[in-house]
C-alpha positions as CSV (number, residue, x, y, z in Angstrom):
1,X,-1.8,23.8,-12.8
2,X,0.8,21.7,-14.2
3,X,4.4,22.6,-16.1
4,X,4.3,24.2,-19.2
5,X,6.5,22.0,-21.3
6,X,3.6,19.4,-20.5
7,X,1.1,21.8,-22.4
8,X,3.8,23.0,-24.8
9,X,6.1,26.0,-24.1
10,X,4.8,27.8,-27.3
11,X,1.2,27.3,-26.3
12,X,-0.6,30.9,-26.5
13,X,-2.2,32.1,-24.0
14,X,-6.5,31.7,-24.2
15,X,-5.9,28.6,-26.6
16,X,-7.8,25.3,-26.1
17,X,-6.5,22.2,-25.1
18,X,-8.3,18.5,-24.8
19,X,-7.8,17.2,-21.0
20,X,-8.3,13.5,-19.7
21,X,-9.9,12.8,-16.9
22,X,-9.4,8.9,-15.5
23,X,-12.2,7.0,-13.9
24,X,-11.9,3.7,-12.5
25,X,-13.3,1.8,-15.4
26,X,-12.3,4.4,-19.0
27,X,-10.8,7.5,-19.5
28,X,-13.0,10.6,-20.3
29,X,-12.5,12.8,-22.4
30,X,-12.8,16.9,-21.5
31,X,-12.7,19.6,-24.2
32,X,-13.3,23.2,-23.7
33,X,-10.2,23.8,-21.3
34,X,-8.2,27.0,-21.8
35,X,-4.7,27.9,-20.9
36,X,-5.0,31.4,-19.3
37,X,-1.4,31.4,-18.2
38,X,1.5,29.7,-19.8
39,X,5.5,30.4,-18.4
40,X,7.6,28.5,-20.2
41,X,10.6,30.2,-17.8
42,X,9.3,28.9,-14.9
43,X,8.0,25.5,-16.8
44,X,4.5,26.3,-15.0
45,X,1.0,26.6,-17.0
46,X,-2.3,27.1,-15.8
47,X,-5.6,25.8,-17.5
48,X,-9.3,26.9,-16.8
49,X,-11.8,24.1,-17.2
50,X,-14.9,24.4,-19.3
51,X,-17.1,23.7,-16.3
52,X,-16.6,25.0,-12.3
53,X,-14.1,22.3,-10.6
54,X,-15.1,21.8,-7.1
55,X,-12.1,19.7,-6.3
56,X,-9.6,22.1,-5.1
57,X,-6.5,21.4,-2.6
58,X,-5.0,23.3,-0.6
59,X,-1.5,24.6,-1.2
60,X,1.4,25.1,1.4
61,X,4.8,25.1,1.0
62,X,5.8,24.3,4.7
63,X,7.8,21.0,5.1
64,X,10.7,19.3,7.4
65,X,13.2,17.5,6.5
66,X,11.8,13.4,6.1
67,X,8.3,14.6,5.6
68,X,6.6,12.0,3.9
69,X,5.2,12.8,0.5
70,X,3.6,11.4,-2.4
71,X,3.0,12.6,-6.6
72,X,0.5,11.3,-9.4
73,X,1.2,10.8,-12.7
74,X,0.9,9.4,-16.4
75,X,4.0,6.7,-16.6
76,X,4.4,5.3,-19.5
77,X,4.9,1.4,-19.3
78,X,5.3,-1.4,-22.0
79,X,3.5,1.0,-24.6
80,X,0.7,1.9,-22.1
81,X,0.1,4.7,-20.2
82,X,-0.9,4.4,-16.5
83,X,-2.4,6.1,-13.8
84,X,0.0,6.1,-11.1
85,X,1.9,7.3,-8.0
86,X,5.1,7.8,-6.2
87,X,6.0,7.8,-2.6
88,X,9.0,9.6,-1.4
89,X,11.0,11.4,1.5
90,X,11.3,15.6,1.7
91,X,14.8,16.1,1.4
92,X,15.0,20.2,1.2
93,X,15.7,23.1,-1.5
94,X,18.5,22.7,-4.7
95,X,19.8,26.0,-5.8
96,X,19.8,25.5,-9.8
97,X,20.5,26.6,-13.3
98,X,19.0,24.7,-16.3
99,X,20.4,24.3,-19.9
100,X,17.3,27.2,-20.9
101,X,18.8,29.7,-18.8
102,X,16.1,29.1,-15.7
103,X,17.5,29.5,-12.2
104,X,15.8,29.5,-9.2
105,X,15.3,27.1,-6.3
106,X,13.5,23.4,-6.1
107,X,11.9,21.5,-3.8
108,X,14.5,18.7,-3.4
109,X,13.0,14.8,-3.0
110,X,14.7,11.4,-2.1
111,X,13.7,7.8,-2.5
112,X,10.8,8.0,-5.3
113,X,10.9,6.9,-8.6
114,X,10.2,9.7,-11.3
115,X,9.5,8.2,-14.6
116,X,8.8,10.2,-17.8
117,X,5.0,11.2,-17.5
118,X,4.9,12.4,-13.4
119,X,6.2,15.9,-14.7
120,X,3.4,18.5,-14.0
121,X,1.9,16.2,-10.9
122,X,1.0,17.4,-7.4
123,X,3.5,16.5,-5.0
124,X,1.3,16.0,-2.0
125,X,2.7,16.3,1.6
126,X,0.9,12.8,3.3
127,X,2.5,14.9,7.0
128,X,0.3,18.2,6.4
129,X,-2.3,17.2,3.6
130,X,-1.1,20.1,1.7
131,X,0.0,20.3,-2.1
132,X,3.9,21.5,-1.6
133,X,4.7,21.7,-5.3
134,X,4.5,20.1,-9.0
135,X,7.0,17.9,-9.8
136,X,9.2,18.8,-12.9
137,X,12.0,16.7,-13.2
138,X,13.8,13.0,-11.7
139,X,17.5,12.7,-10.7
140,X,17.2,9.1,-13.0
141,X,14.4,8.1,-14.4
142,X,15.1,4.3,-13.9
143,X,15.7,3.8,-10.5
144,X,14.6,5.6,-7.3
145,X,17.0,8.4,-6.3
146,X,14.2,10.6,-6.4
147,X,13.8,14.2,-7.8
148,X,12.6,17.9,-7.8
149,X,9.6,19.8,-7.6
150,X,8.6,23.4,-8.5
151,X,8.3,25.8,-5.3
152,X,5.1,26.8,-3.7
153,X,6.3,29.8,-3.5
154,X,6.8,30.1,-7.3
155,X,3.4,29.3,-8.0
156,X,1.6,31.7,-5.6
157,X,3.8,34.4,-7.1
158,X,2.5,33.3,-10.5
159,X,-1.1,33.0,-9.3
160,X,-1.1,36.5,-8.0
161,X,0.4,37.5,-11.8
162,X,-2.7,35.9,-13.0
163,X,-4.7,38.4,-10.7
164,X,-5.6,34.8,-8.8
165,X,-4.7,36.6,-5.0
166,X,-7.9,34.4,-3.2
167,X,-7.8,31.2,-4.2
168,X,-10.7,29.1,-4.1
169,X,-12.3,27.9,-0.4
170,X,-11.1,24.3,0.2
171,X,-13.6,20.9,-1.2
172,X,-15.2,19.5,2.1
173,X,-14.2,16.2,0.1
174,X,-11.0,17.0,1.1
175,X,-11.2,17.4,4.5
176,X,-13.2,14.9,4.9
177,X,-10.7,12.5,3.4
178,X,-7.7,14.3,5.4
179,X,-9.9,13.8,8.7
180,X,-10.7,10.1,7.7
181,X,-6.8,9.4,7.2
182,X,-6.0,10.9,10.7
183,X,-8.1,8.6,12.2
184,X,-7.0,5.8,10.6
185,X,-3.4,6.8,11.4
186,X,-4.5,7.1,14.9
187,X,-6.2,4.1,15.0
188,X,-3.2,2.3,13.6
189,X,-0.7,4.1,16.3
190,X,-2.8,2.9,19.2
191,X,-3.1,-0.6,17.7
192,X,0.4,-0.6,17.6
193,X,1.1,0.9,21.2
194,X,-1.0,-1.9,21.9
195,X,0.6,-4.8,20.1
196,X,3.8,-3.7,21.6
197,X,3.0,-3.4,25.4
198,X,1.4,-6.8,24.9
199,X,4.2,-8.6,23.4
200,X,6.6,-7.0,26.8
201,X,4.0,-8.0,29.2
202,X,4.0,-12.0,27.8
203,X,7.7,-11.5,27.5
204,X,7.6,-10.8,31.3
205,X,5.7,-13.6,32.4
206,X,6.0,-17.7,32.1
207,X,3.4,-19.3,29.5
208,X,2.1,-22.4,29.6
209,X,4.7,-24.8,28.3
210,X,2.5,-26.2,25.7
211,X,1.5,-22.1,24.7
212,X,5.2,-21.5,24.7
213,X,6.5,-24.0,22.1
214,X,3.4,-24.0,19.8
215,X,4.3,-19.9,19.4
216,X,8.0,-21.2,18.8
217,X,7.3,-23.6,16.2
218,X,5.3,-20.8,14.2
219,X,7.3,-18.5,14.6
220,X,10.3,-21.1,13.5
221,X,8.3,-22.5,10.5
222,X,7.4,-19.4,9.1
223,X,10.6,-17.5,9.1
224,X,11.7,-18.5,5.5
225,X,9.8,-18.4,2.2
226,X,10.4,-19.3,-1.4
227,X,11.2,-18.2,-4.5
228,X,10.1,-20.6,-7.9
229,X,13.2,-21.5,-9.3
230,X,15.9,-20.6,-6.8
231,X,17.4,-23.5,-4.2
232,X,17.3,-21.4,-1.5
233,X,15.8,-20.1,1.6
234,X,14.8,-16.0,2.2
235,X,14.3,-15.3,5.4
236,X,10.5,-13.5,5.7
237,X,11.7,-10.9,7.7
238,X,15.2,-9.8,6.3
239,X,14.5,-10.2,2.9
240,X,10.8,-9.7,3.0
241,X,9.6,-6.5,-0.1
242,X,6.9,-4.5,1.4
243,X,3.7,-5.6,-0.4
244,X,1.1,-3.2,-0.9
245,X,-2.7,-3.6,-1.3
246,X,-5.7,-1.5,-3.3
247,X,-9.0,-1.2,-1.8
248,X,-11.6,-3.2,-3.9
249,X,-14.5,-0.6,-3.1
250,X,-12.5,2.5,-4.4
251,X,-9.6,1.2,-6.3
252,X,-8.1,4.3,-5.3
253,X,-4.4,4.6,-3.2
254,X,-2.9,1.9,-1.7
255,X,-2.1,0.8,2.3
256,X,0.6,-1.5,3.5
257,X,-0.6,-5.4,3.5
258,X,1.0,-5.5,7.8
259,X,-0.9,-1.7,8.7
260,X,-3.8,-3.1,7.1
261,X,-4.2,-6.5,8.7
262,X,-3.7,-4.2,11.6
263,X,-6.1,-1.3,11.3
264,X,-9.4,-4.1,9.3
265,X,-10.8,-6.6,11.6
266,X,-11.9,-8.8,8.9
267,X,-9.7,-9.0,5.4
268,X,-10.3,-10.8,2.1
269,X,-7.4,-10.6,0.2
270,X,-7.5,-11.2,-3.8
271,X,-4.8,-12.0,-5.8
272,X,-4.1,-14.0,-9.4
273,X,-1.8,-16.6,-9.3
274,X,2.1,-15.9,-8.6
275,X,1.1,-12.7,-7.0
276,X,2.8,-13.4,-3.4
277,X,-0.6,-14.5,-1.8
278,X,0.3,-17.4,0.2
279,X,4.1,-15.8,1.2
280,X,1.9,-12.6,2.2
281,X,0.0,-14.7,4.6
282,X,3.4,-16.6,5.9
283,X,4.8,-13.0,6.5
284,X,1.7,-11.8,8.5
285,X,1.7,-14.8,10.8
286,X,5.4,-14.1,11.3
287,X,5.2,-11.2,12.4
288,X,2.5,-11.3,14.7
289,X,3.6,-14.5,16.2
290,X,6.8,-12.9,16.2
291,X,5.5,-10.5,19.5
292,X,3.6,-12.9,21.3
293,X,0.1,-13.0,19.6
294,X,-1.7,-15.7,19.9
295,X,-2.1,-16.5,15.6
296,X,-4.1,-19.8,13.9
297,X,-2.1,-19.7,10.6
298,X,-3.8,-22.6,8.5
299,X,-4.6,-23.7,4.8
300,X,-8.0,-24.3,4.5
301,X,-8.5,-27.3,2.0
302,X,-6.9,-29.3,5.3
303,X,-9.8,-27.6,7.6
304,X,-11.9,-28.8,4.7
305,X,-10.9,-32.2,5.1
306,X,-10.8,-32.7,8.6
307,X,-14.2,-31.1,9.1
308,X,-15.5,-33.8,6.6
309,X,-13.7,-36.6,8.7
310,X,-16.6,-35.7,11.2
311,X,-14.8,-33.1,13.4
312,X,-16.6,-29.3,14.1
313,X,-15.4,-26.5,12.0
314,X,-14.0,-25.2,15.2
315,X,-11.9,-27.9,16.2
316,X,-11.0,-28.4,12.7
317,X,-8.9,-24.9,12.6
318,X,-7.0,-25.4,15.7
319,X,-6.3,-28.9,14.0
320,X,-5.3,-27.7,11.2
321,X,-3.5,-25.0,13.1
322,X,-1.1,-27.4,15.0
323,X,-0.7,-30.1,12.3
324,X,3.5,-30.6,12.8
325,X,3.8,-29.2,16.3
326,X,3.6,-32.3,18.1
327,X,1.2,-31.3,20.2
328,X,-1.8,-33.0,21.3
329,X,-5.1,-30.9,21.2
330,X,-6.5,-31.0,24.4
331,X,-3.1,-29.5,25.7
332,X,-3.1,-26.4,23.6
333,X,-6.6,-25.6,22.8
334,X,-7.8,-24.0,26.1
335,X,-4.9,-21.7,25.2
336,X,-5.3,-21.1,21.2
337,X,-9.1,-21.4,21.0
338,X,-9.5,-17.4,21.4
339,X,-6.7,-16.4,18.8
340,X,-5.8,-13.0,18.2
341,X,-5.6,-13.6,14.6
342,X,-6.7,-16.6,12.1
343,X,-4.8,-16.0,8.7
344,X,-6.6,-18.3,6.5
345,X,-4.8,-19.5,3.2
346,X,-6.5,-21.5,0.0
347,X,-10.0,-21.0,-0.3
348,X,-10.0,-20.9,-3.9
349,X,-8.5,-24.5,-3.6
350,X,-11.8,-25.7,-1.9
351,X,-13.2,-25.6,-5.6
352,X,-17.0,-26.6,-4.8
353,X,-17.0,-26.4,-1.7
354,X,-15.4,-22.9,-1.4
355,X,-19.0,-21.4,-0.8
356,X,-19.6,-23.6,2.6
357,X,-16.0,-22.5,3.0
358,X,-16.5,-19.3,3.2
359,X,-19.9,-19.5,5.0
360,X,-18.2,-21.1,8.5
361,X,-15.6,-19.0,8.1
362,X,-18.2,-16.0,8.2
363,X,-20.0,-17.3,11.2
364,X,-16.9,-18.0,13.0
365,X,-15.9,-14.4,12.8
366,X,-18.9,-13.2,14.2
367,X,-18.4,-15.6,17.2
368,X,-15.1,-14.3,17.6
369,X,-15.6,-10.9,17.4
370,X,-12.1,-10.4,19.4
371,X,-10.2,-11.8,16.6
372,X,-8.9,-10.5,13.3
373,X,-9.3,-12.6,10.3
374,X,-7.9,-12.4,7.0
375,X,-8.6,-14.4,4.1
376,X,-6.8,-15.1,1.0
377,X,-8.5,-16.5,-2.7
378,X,-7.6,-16.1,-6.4
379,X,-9.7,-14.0,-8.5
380,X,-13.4,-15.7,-9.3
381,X,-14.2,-17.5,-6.2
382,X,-18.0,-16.8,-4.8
383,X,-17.4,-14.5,-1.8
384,X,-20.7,-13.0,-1.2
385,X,-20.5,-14.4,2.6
386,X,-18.0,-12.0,3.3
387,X,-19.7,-8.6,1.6
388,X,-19.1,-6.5,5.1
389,X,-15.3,-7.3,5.4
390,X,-13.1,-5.1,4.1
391,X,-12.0,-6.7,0.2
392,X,-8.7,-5.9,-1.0
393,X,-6.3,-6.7,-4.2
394,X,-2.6,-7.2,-3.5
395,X,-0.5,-4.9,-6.1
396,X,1.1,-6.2,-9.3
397,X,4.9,-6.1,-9.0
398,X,6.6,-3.1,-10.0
399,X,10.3,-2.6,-10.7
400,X,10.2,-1.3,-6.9
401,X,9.3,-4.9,-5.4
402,X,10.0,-7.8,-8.0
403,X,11.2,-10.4,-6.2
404,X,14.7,-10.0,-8.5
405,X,15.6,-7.7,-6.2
406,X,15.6,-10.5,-3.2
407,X,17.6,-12.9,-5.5
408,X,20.0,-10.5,-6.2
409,X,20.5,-9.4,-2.3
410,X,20.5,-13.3,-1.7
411,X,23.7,-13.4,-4.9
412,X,25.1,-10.5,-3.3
413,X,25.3,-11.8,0.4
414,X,26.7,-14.9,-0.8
415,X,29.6,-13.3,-2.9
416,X,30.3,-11.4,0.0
417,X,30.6,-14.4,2.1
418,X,32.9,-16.0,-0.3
419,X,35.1,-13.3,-0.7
């Protein structure tokens, strides 16, 4: 299903239309699809593939207020089209009356962007895995205010037109997927639950005094990041864009960089140059230092070079690790030497020796099984020592998190202050 001006309001019914059908790697091309139901009043259509489907989700109109939910569509960008998404926040139902006469009600949406090509796209509820409408039309199309949707309700009434009254049983696929995402969110919650409730119980006690101010200095030294070009410090946690990365394995969706260095054990994080890798990793030791974890936040051409000065790989990282503390290692080392995370930055910059690299850092994962680890390279490094860990891409900028958007918060604040 999608909306009919999509199709073409004057599209007869029983006439054949091409479809597209995007892979990871090309688009496909799919003739032989017929439109057996075309409404231009309601702006819905409904098209019968050639060959059985057996992907089929569910449908449910059901939602609360703040339900999170999420659309795909065909966006056109600098002359290209794109496969892409939107996330955004259930906001109700619009009473409404169009300039052809339609009336009805809407499924109303806040917070997503709806660009020209996302009209006729499932609007997926992430709260009850259920398809709650098909998004026909954006408040403004160049920011984020969000937009509307056609109703469920509309569409079963049109399905049951169309003499559709049992619709198809639901693909396993996407149960499966549903089921996989619950655990994951589960997983993630307990994590959490867990994360908190430790940083209250080392809140409640007295650390070592060499524990206590190496966590102080981390957590002081990474509170501000960079931006090329601009004389001035952001802090990483007030002006910090949520950064979001793409599975390497599946290229499919997207997870948040901090629920994913939560939810992976072991991470290896690609980016190209300028991406945000290296402020990514800043942010991430932030914020778990930030609530008492115990975090080994190093650049690894240093661990690279200390190592060659004849000490172990081991001792290297917690070198490397308190390099500017002022504090000597055999004070702090009986207290970092079990981290609960090692964010490792640079090990494209190891150049030849980015392989051995990436060999130690392997084998020290496995010998500290208790720990998360999480990687960062460019692009074209030799990674096939970490082929179990979970690979992923950080995301291109979008007009959603282009780091304009700090600089001009930064102007802002500082007008303000002036004024």
């Amino acid at each position: 299903m999608t909306c009919s001006h999509v199709v073409g309001r004057d599209v007869a019914k029983n006439s054949e239309i091409e479809l597209e059908k995007w892979l990871e790697s090309f688009v496909k091309s799919i003739s032989g699809a017929t439109v057996i139901a075309n409404y231009p009043q309601d702006d819905i259509a409904f098209i019968q593939t050639l060959k059985p489907n057996s992907s089929f989700a569910p449908l449910s109109g059901d939602g609360r207020i703040g339900q999170r939910l999420t659309a795909l569509g065909f966006p056109c960008t600098d002359d290209r089209k794109v496969f892409d998404q939107f996330t955004a926040s259930y906001e109700g139902e619009t009473l409404f009356i169009d300039s052809r006469g339609r009336a009805g009600v809407e499924t109303k949406f806040k917070s997503g962007q709806v660009e020209s090509g996302f009209s006729g796209g499932p609007l997926l509820n992430l709260d009850t895995s259920r398809i709650m409408g098909v998004v026909v039309a954006s408040r403004d199309k160049r920011s984020d205010l969000g937009g509307w949707a056609i109703e469920m309700s509309v569409i079963e009434r049109l399905l049951q037109e169309c003499h559709y009254n049992k619709l198809p049983d639901i693909d396993p696929g996407w149960t499966k997927a549903v089921a996989n995402s619950v655990s994951c969110e589960e997983r993630l919650k307990e994590r959490r639950f867990v994360l908190e409730s430790s940083a209250l119980a080392s809140s409640s006690r007295q650390l070592p005094e060499h524990f206590q101010k190496y966590k102080n200095w981390l957590a002081k030294t990474t509170s501000s990041f960079e931006v090329p070009m601009i004389d001035t410090d952001f802090s990483i946690s007030e002006d910090w864009i949520v950064r979001n990365l793409a599975s390497r394995k599946n290229g499919r969706g997207s997870i948040d960089a901090e629920v994913a260095a939560e939810v992976y054990p072991q991470i290896l994080l690609r980016g190209s140059s300028g991406s945000g890798k290296s402020t990514l990793m800043k942010r991430l030791a932030n914020s778990f230092a930030s609530i008492g974890k115990v975090v080994l936040y190093v650049n690894l051409p240093d661990i690279l070079r200390i190592h060659k000065a004849g000490n172990t790989f081991e001792n290297a990282i917690t070198l490397t690790a308190i390099d500017g503390s002022g504090i000597n290692f055999d004070d702090i080392v009986s207290h970092i030497g079990s981290p609960d995370y090692l964010i490792a930055d640079g090990l494209d910059e190891c150049q030849r020796h980015s392989v051995e690299v990436a060999k130690k850092l392997s084998n020290w994962a496995e010998g500290h099984s208790e720990a998360r680890v999480i990687v960062a390279c460019r692009d074209g490094v030799a990674t096939k020592a970490f082929h179990e860990w979970q690979h992923l891409d950080i995301l291109k900028w979008t007009p959603k998190t282009s780091p304009f958007k700090v600089i001009n918060r930064q102007f802002n604040n500082q007008l303000r202050r002036l004024a």
